[in-house]
C-alpha positions in Angstrom: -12.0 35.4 -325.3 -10.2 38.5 -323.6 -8.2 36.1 -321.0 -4.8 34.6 -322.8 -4.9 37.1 -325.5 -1.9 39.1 -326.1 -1.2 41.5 -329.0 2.6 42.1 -330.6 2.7 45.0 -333.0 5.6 45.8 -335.2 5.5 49.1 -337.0 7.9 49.3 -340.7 9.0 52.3 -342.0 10.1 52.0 -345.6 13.0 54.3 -347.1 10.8 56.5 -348.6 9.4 57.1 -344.8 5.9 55.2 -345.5 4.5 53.1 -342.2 2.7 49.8 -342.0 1.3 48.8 -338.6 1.4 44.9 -338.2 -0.8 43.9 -335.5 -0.6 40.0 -334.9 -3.1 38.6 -332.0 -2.6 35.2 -330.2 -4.8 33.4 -327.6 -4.2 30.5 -326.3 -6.8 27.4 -325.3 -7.0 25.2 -322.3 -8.5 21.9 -323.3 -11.9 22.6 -321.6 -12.1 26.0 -323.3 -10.9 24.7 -326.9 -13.2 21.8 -327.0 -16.2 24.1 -325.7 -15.2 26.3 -328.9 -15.4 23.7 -331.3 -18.3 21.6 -329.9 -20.1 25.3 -330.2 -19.5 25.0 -333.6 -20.6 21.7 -334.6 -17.6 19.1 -333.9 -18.1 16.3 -332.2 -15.1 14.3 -330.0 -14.7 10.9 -329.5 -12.2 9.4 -327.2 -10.2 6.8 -328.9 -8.1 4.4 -326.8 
């Protein structure tokens, strides 16, 4: 899952001078590699028309 990833960190420094890191990840799917996820996992699709 390394490809599509991408990180945005924020870092907060309160009055008193404390810091918080905030590290939020993201990754994004392309249909193939979503539905491999899930059906890893135990789903099952159906194609409805």
């Amino acid at each position: 899952m390394e490809n599509n990833t991408w990180l945005n960190q924020y870092t907060v420094i309160d009055e008193n001078g404390a810091m918080k890191i905030y590290r939020i990840w993201f990754h994004d799917y392309s249909l193939p590699s979503i539905t491999k996820v899930l059906e890893d996992h135990g789903f099952e699709f159906y194609k409805m028309v």
